[in-house]
TIPA-556813 format. One record per atom (N, C-alpha, C): atom name; x, y, z. Coordinates in steps of 0.1 Angstrom, whole numbers. Each point is the difference from the previous one (the first is absolute). Last residue first. Layout:
# TIPA-556813
site_east_north_up
CA_X_Y_Z
...
***
This chain:
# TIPA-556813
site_east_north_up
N_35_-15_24
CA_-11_-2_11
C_-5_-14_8
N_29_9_-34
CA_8_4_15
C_-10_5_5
N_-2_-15_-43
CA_6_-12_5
C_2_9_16
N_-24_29_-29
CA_-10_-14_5
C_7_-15_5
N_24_44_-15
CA_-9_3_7
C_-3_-11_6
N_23_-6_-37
CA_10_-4_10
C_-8_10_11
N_-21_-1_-43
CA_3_-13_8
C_5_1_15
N_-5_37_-20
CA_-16_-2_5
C_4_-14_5
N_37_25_-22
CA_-9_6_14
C_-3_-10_5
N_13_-12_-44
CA_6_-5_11
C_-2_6_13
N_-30_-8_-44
CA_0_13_6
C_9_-5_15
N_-7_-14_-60
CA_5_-9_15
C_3_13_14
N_-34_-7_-48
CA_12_13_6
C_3_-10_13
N_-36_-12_-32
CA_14_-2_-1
C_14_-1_4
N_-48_32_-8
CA_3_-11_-1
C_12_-7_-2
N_-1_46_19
CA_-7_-5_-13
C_5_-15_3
N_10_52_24
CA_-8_-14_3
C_-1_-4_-14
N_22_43_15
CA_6_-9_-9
C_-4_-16_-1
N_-14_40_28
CA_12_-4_6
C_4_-9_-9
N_-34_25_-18
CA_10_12_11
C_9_-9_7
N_-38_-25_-21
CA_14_7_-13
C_8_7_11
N_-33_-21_23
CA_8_-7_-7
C_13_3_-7
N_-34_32_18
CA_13_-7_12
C_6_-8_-8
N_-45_18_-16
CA_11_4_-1
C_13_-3_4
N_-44_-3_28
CA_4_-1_-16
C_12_10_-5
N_6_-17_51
CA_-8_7_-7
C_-2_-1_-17
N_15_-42_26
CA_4_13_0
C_-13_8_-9
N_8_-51_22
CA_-5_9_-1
C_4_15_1
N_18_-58_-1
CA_2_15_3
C_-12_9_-7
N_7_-55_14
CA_-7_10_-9
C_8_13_4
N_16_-57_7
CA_-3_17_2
C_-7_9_-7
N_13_-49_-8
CA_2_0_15
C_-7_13_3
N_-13_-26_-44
CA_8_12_2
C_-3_-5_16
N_-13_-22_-52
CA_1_0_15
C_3_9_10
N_-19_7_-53
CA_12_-7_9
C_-5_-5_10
N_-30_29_-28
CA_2_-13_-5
C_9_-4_6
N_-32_35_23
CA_15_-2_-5
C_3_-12_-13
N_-45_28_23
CA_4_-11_-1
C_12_-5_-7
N_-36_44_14
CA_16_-5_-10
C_1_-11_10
N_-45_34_4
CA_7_-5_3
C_12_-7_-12
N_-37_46_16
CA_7_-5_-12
C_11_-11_8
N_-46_9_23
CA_7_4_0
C_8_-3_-15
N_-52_12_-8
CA_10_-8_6
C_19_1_0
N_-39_38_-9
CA_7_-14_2
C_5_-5_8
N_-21_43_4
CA_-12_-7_-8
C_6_-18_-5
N_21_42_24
CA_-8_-4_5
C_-12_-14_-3
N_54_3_-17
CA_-13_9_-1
C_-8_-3_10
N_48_-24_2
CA_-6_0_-6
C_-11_15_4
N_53_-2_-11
CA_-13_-3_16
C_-9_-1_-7
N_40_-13_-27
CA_-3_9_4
C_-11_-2_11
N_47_-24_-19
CA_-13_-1_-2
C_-6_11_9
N_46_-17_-27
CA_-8_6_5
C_-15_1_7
N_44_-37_-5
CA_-13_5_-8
C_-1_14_8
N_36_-42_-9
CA_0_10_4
C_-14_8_-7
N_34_-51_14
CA_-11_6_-6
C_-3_16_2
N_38_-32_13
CA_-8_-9_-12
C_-10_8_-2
N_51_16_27
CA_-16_6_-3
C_-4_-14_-17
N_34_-9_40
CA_3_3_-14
C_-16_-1_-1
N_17_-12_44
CA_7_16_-5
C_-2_3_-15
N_-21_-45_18
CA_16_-1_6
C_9_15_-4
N_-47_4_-20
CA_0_-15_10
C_12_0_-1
N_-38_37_-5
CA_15_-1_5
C_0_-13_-3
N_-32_40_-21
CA_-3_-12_10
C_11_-4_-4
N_-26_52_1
CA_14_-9_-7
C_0_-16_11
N_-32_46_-12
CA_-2_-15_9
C_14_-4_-15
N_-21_52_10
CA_11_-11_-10
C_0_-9_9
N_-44_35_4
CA_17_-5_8
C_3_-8_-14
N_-42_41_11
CA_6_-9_-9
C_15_-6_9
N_-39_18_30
CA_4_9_-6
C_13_-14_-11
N_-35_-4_38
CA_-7_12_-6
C_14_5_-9
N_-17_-46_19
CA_9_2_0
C_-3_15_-7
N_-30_-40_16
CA_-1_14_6
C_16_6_-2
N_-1_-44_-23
CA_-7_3_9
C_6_12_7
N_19_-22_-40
CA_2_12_3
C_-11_8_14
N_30_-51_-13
CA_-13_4_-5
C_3_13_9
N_31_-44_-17
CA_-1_10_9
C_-16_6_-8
N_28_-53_3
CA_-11_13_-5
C_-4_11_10
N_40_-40_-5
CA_-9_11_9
C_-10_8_-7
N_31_-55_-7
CA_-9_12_-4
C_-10_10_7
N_47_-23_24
CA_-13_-4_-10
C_-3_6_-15
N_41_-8_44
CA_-6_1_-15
C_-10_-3_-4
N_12_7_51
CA_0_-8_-10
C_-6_3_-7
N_-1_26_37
CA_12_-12_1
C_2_-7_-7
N_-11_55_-8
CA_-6_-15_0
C_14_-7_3
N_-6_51_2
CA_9_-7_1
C_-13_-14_0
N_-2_53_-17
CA_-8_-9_5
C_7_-12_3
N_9_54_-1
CA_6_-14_-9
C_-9_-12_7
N_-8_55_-13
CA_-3_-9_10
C_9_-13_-6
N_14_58_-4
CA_-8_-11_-6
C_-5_-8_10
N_21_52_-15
CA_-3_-11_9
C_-6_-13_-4
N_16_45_-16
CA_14_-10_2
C_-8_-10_8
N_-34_34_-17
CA_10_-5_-10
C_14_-17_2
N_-45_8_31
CA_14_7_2
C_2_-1_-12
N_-50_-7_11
CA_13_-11_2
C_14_13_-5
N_-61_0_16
CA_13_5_-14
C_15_-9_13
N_-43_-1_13
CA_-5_8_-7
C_7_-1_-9
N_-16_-41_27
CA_13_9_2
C_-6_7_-15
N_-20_-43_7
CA_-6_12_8
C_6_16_5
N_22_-49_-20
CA_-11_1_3
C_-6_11_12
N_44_-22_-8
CA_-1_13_-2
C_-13_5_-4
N_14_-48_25
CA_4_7_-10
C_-1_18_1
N_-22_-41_17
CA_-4_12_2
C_9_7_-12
N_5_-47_5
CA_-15_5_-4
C_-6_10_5
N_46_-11_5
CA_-3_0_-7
C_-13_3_-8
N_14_2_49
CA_7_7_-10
C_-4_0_-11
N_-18_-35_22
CA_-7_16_3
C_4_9_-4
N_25_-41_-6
CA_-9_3_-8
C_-12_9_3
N_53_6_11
CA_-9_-8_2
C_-13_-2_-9
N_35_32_-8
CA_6_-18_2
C_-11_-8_2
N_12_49_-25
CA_-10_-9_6
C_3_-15_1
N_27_56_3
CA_3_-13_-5
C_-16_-11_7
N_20_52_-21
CA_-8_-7_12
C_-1_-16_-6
N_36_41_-19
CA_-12_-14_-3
C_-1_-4_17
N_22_42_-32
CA_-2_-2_16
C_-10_-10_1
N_45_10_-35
CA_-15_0_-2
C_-1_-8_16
N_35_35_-32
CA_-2_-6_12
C_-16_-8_2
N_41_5_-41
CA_-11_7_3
C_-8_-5_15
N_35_-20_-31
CA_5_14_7
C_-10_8_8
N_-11_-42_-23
CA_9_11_-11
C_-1_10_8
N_-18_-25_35
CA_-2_-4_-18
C_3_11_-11
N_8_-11_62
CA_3_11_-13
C_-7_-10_-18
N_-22_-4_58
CA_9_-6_-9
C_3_11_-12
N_-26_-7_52
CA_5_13_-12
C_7_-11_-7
N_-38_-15_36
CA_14_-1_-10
C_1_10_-8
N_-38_-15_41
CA_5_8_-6
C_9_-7_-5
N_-41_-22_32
CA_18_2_-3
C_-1_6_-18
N_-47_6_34
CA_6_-6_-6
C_11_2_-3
N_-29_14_28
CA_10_-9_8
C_7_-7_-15
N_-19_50_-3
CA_-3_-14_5
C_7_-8_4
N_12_48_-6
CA_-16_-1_0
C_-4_-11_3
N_46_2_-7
CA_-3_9_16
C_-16_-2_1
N_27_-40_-21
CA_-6_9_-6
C_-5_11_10
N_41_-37_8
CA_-15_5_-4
C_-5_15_-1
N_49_-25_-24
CA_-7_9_20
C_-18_-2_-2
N_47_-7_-32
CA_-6_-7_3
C_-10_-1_15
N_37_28_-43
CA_1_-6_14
C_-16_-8_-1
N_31_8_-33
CA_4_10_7
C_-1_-5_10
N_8_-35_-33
CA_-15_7_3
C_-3_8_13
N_43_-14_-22
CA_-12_-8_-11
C_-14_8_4
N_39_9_31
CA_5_7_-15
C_-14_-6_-13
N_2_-19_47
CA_-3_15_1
C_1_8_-12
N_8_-48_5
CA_-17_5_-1
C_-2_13_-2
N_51_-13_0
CA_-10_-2_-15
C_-17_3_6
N_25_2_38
CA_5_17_-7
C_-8_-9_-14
N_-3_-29_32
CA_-8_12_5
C_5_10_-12
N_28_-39_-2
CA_-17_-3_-4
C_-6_13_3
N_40_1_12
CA_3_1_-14
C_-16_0_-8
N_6_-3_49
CA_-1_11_-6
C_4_3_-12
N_4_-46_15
CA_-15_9_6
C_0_12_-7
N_39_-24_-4
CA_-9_-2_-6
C_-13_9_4
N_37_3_28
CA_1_10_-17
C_-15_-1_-3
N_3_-26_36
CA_-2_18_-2
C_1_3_-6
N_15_-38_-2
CA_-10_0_3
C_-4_13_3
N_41_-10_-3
CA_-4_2_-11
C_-19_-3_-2
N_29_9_44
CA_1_7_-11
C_-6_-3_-15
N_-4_-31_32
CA_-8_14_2
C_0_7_-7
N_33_-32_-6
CA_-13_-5_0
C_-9_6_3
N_43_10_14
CA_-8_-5_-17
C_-6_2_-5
N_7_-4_45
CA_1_12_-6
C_-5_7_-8
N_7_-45_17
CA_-17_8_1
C_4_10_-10
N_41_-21_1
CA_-9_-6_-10
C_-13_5_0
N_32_15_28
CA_6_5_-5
C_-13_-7_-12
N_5_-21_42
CA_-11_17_0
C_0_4_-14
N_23_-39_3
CA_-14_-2_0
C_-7_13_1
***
């Protein structure tokens, strides 16, 4: 009977830390943000390190990156929804161009640039044609530098938003 716990622990343990080491290897790590309360992820896309603030809630969301001067090359925002819609994003008080990539289950359905708007316009908004669980926001340019394009199945970003 002892000899069965044993076991039974033992392989229970494995498990656990079989599971802890794939989160750890899919998406470095997972901490709040030192500046805000909001939760951080490093993840690799083609080798390359990218530092995403992560928006869960919808105060997260409908702050976003609204009113920030400049964004990191390696940095981005992932916007996490609990269900597939249609999200229209828009560039309110955003002072500098982003790549809006939109997610649904890790495979990018849409990808735009769009720039801040002028004193004199209105913000520039995108409206996806898909559904999508996620948006990612990267600096313009970001798309191509990590190999974004319509299509692309991005196994990071999924297996991010299964282990949150």
């Amino acid at each position: 009977m002892r000899k069965t716990f044993l076991w039974i622990f033992a392989f229970v343990l494995i498990a656990i830390v079989v599971r802890g080491a794939i989160l750890i290897v899919n998406a470095r790590s997972v901490e709040a943000s030192p500046s805000s309360s909001r939760m951080t992820a490093e993840v690799y896309l083609q080798d390359k390190p990218l530092h995403l603030e992560l928006a869960l809630t919808d105060a997260e969301r409908q702050q976003g990156l609204s009113g920030r001067d400049s964004l990191a090359d390696d940095g981005g925002m992932l916007f996490v929804f609990t269900q597939p819609s249609i999200y229209p994003f828009w560039m309110k008080e955003m002072k500098f161009p982003l790549d809006l990539i939109w997610l649904r289950d890790g495979v990018v359905v849409d990808v735009v640039e769009l720039s801040p708007p002028n004193r004199l316009s209105y913000p520039a908004t995108h409206t996806p044609t898909q559904t999508a669980d996620m948006v990612l926001e990267l600096t313009a340019g970001g798309a191509e530098r990590y190999g974004i394009s319509e299509g692309v199945l991005l196994p990071e970003i999924k297996q991010l938003r299964l282990g949150l």
